[in-house]
C-alpha positions as CSV (number, residue, x, y, z in Angstrom):
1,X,74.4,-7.8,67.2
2,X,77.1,-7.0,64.9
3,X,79.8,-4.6,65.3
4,X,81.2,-3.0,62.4
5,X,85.1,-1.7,62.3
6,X,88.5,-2.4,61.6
7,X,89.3,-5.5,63.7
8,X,92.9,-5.5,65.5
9,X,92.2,-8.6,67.7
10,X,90.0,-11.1,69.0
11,X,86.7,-9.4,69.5
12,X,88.4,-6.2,69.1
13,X,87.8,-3.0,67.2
14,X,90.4,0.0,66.1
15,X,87.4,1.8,65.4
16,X,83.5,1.3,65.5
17,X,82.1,2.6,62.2
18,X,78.2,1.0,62.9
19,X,75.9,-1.4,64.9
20,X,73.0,-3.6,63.3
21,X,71.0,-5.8,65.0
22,X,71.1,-8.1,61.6
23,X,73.2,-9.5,59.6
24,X,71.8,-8.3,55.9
25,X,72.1,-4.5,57.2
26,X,75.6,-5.4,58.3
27,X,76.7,-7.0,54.9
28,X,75.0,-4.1,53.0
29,X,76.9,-1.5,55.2
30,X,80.1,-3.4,55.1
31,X,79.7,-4.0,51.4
32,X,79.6,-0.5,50.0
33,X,82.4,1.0,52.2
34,X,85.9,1.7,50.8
35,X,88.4,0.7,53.5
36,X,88.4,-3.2,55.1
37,X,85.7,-3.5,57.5
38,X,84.4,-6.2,59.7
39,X,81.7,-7.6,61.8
40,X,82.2,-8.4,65.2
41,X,79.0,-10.9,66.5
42,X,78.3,-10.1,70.1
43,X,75.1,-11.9,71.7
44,X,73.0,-9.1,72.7
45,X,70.5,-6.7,72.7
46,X,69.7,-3.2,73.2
47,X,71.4,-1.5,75.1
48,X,74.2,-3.2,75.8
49,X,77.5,-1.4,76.5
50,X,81.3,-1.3,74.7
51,X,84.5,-0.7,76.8
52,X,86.8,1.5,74.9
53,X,90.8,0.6,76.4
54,X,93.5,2.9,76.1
55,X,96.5,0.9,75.1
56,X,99.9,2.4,74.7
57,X,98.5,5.1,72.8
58,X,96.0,2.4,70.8
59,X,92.5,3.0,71.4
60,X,90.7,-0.4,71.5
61,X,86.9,-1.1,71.4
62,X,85.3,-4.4,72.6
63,X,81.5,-5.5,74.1
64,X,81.4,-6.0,77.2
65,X,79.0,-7.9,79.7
66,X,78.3,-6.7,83.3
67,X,80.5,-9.9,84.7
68,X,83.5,-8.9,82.8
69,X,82.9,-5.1,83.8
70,X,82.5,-6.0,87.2
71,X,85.8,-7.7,86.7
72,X,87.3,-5.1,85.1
73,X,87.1,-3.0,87.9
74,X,87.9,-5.3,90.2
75,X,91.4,-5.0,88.4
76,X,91.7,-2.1,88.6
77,X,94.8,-0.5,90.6
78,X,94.4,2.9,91.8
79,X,96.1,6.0,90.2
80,X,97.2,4.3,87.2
81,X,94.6,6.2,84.9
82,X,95.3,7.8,82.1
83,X,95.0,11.7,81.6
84,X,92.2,10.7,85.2
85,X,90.4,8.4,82.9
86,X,90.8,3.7,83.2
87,X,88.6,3.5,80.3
88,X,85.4,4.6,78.6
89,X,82.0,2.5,78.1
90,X,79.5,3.9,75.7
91,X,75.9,2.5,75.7
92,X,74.4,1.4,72.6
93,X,71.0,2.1,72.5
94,X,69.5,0.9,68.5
95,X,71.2,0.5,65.1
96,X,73.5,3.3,64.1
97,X,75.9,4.6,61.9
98,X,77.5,8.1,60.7
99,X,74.3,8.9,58.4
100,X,76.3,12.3,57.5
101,X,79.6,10.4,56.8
102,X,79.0,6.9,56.2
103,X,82.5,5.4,56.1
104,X,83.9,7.8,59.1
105,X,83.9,6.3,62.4
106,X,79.9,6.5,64.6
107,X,81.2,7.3,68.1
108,X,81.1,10.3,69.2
109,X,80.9,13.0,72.4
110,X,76.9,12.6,72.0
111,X,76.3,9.3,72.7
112,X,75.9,8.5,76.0
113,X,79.5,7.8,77.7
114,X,81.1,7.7,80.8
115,X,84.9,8.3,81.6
116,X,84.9,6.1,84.0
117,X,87.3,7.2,86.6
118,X,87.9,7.4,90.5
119,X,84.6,8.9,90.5
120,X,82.8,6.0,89.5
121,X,84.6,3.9,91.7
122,X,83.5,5.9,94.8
123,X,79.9,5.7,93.1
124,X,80.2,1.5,93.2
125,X,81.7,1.8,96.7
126,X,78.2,3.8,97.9
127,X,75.8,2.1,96.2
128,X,77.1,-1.2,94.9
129,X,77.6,-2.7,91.6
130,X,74.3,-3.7,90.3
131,X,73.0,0.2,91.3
132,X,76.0,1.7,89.0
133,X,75.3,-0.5,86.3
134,X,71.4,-0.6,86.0
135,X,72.2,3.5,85.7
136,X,74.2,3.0,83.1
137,X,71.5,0.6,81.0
138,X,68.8,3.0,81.9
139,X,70.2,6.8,82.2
């Protein structure tokens, strides 16, 4: 898969502008946008899911497997959230881009999302891991 945006680390995106599952759609994209863009190569298919971090005001995209989510919030310490938000994970179901706007940003409020917050964490406690994240893949 490649991830298209402005990169601002290692594997990690200010911004996610598009997804392709191929390289040649990605160059094209990349290719006829005005602003520096990026592929980052994540080995994956459909759906797979990003974590979007909040970061002293910095928004930060990334892929993310179910290991290192499961990790994730095993880290995480209680309270410390952010406006009642740790972080949000969008599922990425096909190729996509801002067809209207091709060089503004592709996320948006209707692709499917989760604020994942003290909420969720209750969920995992009830049902376990693998329940949570099997309804994320599939919801």
């Amino acid at each position: 898969m490649y991830i298209i945006g402005e990169t601002i680390g290692e594997n990690k995106l200010k911004m996610v502008y598009a997804v392709f599952k191929d390289k040649k759609s990605a160059d094209i994209y990349i290719e006829k946008q005005k602003v520096k863009l990026e592929a980052v190569v994540v080995d994956a298919d459909y759906p797979f899911v990003l974590i979007e971090e909040f970061n002293n005001g910095r928004n930060s995209y990334k892929y993310i497997t179910k290991t290192e989510l499961e990790n994730r919030i095993r880290q995480i310490e209680t309270g410390k959230a952010i406006y009642g938000v740790y972080f949000n994970l969008w599922r990425i179901d096909e190729d996509m881009y801002n067809e209207n706007f091709p060089s503004k940003p592709v996320l948006n409020g209707m692709h499917f999302h989760i604020h994942f917050n003290d909420d969720d964490l209750n969920q995992i406690e009830k049902k376990g891991f693998e329940a949570y994240w099997e309804d994320i893949i599939t919801i």
